[in-house]
Structure formats: structure tokens, C-alpha cells
C-alpha positions in Angstrom: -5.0 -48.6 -23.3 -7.2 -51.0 -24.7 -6.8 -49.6 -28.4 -3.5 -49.7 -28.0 -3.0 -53.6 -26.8 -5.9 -53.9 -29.9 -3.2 -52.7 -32.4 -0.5 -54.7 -30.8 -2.6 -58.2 -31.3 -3.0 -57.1 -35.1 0.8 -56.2 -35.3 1.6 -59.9 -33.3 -1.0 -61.7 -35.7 -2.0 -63.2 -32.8 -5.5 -65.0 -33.5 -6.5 -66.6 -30.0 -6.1 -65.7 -26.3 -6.5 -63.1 -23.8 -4.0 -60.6 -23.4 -3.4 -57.3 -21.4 -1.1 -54.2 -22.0 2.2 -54.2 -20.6 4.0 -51.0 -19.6 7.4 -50.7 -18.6 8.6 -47.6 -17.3 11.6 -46.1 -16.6 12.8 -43.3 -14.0 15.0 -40.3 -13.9 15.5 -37.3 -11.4 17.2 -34.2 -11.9 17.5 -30.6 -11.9 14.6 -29.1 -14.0 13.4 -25.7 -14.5 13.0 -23.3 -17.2 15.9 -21.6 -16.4 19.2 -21.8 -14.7 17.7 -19.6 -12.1 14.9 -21.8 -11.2 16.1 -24.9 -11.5 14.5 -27.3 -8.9 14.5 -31.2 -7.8 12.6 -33.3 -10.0 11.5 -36.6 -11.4 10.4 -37.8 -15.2 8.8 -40.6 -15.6 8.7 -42.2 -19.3 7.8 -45.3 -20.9 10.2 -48.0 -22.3 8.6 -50.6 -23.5 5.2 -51.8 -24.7 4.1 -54.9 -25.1 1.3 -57.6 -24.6 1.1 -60.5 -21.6 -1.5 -63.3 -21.2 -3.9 -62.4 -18.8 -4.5 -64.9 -15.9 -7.7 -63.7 -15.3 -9.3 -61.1 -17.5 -10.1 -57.8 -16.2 -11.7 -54.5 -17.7 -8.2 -54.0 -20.4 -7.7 -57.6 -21.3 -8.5 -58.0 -24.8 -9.4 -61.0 -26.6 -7.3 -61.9 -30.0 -10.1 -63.8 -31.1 -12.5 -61.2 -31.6 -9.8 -58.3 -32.9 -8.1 -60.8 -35.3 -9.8 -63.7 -36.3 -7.8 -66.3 -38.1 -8.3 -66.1 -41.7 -11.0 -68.1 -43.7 -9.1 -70.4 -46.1 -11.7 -70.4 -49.3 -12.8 -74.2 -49.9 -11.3 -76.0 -52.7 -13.6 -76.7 -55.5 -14.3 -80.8 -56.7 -13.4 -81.2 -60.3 
């Protein structure tokens, strides 16, 4: 999880905070079975949405866009 909030900071270019994974999830029940015969109640469970929050307090997840993606170094300009 924390690889995957990682890759979303680089994908953001986000360059300073603390942020943690955010999962959304969405529900569905049914009839499943692997075949019409036994067919039962069930739920799925799948995700939505990903995305990043800022973290209030940082925990063992929260990453920090600092350290993943630092903010590029501009090269100096040279005196003529």
C-alpha cells in the first residue's frame, strides 16, 4: 500500500507533505456460484477509487512527498 501511494505522489508531482492511501470501496451482493445449480447468497467487494489524503498524524503508511519526489534542482546560472 505504501508503493502504491509512492507511485501516486510521483504521478501527482507532489514535492512536500505527508500523505496516506485512500481506498474507496464499493459493495454488491448477489447470487454467485459456478453454476445455476449452486448458486448461493453472496457479497463482492471491489475497489473504486484510489487516491492520496494528507495525513493528520502520520502512521506506518503515510508517506512523505519530500523524500519520494524531491523538487527539482534548477542548475545555477552562470556570471558572464
Amino acid at each position: 500500500m505504501k508503493e502504491v501511494a509512492a507511485l501516486l505522489v510521483k504521478h501527482y508531482d507532489l514535492h512536500e507533505g505527508k500523505f496516506d492511501l485512500l481506498l474507496e470501496y464499493q459493495f454488491g451482493a448477489g447470487a454467485f456460484g459456478p453454476t445455476p445449480e449452486t448458486v448461493n447468497p453472496g457479497i463482492m467487494i471491489g475497489i473504486s477509487k484510489l487516491g492520496l489524503t494528507q495525513s493528520a498524524q502520520p502512521g506506518p503508511l503515510t508517506v512523505d512527498a519530500a523524500e519520494i519526489n524531491p523538487p527539482p534542482v534548477q542548475p545555477r546560472k552562470k556570471k558572464a
